[in-house]
C-alpha positions in Angstrom: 8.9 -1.5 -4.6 7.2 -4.6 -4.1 6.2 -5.5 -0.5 7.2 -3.5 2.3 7.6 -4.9 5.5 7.7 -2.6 8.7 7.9 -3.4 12.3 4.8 -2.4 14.9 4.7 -2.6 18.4 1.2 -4.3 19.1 0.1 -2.8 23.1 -2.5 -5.6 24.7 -5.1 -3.1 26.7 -8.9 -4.3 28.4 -10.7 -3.3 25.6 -8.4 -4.6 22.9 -5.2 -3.5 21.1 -3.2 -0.1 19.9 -0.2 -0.1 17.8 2.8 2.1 17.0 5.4 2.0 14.3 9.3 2.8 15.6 10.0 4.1 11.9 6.6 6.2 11.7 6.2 7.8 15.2 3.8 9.8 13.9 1.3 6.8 13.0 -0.7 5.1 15.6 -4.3 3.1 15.2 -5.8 0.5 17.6 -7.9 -2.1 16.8 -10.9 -4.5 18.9 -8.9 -7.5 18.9 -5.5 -8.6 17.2 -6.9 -9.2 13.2 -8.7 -5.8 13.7 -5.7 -4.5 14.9 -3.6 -6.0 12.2 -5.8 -4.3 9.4 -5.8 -1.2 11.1 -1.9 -1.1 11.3 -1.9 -1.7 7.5 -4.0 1.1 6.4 -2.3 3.2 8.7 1.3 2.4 7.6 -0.1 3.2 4.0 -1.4 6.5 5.0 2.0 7.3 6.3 4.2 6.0 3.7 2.0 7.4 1.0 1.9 11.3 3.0 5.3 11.3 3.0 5.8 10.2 -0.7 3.4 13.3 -1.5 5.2 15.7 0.5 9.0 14.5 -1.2 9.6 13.0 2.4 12.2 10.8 3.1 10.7 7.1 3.4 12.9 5.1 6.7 14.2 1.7 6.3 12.5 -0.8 8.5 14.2 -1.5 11.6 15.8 -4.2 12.6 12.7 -6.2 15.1 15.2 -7.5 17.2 16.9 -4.3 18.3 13.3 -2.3 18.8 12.2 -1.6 22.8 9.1 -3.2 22.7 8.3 -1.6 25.7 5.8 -4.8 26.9 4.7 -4.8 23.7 4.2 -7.7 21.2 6.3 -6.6 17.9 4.9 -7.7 14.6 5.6 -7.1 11.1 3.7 -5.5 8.9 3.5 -6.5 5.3 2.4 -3.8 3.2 1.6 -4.0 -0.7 2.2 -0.2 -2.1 -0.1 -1.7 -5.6 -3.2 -3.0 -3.4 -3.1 -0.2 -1.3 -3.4 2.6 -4.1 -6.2 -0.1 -5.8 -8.0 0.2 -2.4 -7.5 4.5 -1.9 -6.6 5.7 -5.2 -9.7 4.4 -7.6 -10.2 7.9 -9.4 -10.2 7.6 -13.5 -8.1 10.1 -15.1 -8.9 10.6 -18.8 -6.0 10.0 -21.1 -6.1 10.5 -24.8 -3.8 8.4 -26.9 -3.1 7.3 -30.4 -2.3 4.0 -32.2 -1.9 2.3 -35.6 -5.2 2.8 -37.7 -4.8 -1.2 -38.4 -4.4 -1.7 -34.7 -7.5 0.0 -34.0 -9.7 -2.0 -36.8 -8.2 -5.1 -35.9 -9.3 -4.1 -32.0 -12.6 -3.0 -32.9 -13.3 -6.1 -34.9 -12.5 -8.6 -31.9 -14.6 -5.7 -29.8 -11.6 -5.7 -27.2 -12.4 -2.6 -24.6 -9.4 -0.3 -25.2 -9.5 1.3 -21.4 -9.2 -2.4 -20.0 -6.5 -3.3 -22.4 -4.4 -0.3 -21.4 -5.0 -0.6 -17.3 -4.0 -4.2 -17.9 -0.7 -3.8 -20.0 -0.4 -0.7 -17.3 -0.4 -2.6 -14.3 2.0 -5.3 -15.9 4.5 -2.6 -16.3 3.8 -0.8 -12.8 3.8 -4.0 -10.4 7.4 -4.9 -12.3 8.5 -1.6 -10.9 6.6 -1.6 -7.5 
């Protein structure tokens, strides 16, 4: 899962903007003006997607934007990354204990390569091919 991109229903009030999702009914934010809005509705769609995934929740396809009820509404979609999201809300280390080639770890040692980088790079290589 890569990008995800979700349909919200943008409502224009006095003192600025609140938004709904047609697949997330339970997620709503609001927002001073439009780009406020905007970030608001990305955050919130992450928090929604990413409760569900913990609670083994079905995740909905997007609907289709041109069948939605806006309602008077301005529909917009949302792009959402799953990988920056988690980088944003999901920084805790976790110690892992692992065990390589006595040869790799001289030669790594003698270039003075930091092992926890090298691992969360090659990690994220192989995440973001499956994201």
């Amino acid at each position: 899962m890569k990008k995800l991109f979700y349909p919200a229903i943008f409502h224009k009030e006095d003192d600025g903007f609140w938004v709904s999702f047609p697949d997330f009914p339970e997620c709503l934010t609001e927002g001073d003006n439009m780009e406020q809005a905007y970030d608001m509705a990305v955050d919130a769609l992450g928090l929604a997607i990413t409760s569900r995934k913990e609670e083994k929740e079905e995740i909905p396809s997007p609907s289709d934007p041109d069948v939605i009820d806006a309602d008077g509404g301005i529909i917009t979609v949302i792009c959402f990354d799953m990988m920056e999201y988690l980088k944003r809300h999901s920084s805790k280390a976790v110690k892992k204990t692992l065990s390589i080639p006595e040869w790799l770890n001289e030669a790594a040692c003698s270039m003075g390569l930091n092992f926890s980088q090298v691992l969360q790079e090659a990690l994220l290589q192989k995440v973001q091919s499956k994201f």
